[in-house]
N, C-alpha and C positions, 0 to 999 in steps of 0.2 A: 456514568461519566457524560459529561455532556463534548459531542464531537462533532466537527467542522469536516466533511467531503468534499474538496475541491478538486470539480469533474463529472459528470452526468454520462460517460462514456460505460462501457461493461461492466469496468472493474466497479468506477463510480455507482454504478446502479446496483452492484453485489455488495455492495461496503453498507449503502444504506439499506438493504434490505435487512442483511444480519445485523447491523447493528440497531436497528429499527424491534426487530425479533426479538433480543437479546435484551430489551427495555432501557437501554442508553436514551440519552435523549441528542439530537441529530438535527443537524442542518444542512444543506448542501448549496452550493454555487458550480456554477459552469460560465463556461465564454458564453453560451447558449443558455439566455437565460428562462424561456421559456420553455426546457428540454430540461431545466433545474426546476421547473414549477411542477412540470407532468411529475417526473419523478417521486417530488415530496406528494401532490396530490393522488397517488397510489397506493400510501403510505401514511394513514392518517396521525398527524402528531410531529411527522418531521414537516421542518421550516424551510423553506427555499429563500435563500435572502442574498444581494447584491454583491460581486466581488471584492467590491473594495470595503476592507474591513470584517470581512468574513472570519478572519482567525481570532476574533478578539472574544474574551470570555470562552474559550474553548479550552479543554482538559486533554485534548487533542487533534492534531489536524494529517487527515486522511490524503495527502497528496497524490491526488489519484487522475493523471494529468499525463500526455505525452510527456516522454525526459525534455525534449525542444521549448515546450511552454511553461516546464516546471519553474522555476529561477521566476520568471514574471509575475507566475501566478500567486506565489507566497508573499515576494513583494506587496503585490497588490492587495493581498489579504492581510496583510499589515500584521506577522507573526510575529510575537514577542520577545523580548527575550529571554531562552530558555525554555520555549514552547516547546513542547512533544511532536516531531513531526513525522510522521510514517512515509518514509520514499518508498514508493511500490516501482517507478520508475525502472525501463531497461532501455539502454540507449540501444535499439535494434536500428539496422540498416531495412530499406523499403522493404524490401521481400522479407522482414522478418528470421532470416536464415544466417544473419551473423549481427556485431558489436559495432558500432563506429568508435570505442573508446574501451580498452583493457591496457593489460599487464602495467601500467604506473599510473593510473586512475582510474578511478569509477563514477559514474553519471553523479551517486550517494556524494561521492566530494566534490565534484563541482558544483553541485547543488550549495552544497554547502560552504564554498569556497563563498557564491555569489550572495547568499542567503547568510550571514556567518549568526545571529542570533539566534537563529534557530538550534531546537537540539535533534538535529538530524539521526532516527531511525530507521536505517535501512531495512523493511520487511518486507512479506508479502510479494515479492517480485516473484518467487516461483509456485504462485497458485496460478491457476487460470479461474479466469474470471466467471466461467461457468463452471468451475468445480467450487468458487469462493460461494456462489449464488444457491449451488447443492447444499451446503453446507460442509462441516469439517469432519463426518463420519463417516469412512467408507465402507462397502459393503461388507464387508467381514469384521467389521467395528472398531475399527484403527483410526488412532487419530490423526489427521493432517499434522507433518508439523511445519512451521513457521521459524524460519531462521534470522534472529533479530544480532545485527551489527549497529553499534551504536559507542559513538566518546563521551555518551551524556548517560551515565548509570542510574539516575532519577528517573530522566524518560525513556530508558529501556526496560525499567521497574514497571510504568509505568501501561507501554505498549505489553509486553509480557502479561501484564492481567488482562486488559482490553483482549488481546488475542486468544485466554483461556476462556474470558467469558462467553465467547465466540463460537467455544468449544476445541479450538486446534490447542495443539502441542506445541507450546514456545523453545525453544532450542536458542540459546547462549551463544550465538557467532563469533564474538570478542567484539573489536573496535569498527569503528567506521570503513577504516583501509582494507576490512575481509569484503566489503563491498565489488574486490575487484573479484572475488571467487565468486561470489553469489549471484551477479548480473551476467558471468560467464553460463553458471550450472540453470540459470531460468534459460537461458538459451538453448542448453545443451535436452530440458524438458520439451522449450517449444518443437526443439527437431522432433523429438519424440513424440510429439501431438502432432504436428502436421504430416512433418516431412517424414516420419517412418509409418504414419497411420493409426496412431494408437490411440485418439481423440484427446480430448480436454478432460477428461475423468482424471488424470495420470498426476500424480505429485510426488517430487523427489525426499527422497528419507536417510536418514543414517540410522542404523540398525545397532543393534548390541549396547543402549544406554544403561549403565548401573546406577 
């Protein structure tokens, strides 16, 4: 597939490396546009090119952005309509240890509220970005999985194989509006990684799938 990363931050930099691995073919943009160049220049083959217009020609677009600059940056990226767009987004408060936004929305819908062309896919929000950069196999050879919420059944098809080629376990969340459980449960991981000690290796699971 060929796919658009807007962002050069952790996540940003683990999106393009697997996806760079995984022989996708890869662009990347950031505010910081020569922190988008180092990036791709690490990584021979992916392209670093200009915000505005970044989403065009892309099979999918990796929104890998604080939630506060997400809404501008896809603008700016001039997303089409009915593009694929992966919200990794978690609307966290500074210290990281709670939500500015639950129980009757989620970051995934106002994103998408602001952005409405888009076909907004909520994933990825509960890896960290140094277990995405590990890759999706843990030591005992489990697969991460990946819970995709999405009202665009095309581009949730779509992210779904992107996320297998990757190697994780895509998992079926239902609609966009589960977006309010899944930005709650990345949080309730991030405790788990910072605040109880248990580092960034850690990914949440739902167990017993037939």
């Amino acid at each position: 597939m060929q796919v658009t990363v807007i962002g050069a931050g952790n996540m940003g930099s683990a999106f393009v490396q697997q996806l760079h691995a995984a022989g996708h073919t890869v662009r990347v943009t950031a505010r910081d546009a020569d922190k988008a160049a180092r990036l791709a220049a690490a990584h021979p083959g992916v392209q670093a090119v200009p915000a505005a217009g970044a989403a065009r020609g892309a099979d999918v677009v990796v929104l890998a952005t604080a939630y506060a600059d997400a809404a501008a940056a896809l603008q700016a990226a001039d997303v089409q309509a009915g593009q694929a767009v992966i919200d990794i987004t978690n609307p966290l408060t500074p210290d990281y240890m709670g939500l500015t936004l639950g129980h009757d929305t989620s970051a995934a819908e106002e994103i998408a509220r602001a952005v409405p062309q888009a076909a907004l896919v909520k994933g990825f929000n509960t890896v960290f970005a140094q277990r995405l950069a590990a890759g999706a196999l843990l030591a005992d050879g489990q697969r991460i999985q990946v819970f995709l919420a999405s009202d665009h059944a095309e581009a949730k098809q779509q992210v779904t194989q992107l996320a297998g080629s990757l190697g994780f376990q895509p998992v079926d969340a239902g609609g966009l509006k589960n977006a309010r459980y899944l930005e709650p449960l990345a949080g309730l991981n991030i405790y788990f990684g910072y605040g109880a000690g248990r580092g960034t290796g850690i990914a949440p699971a739902w167990l017993g799938q037939g």
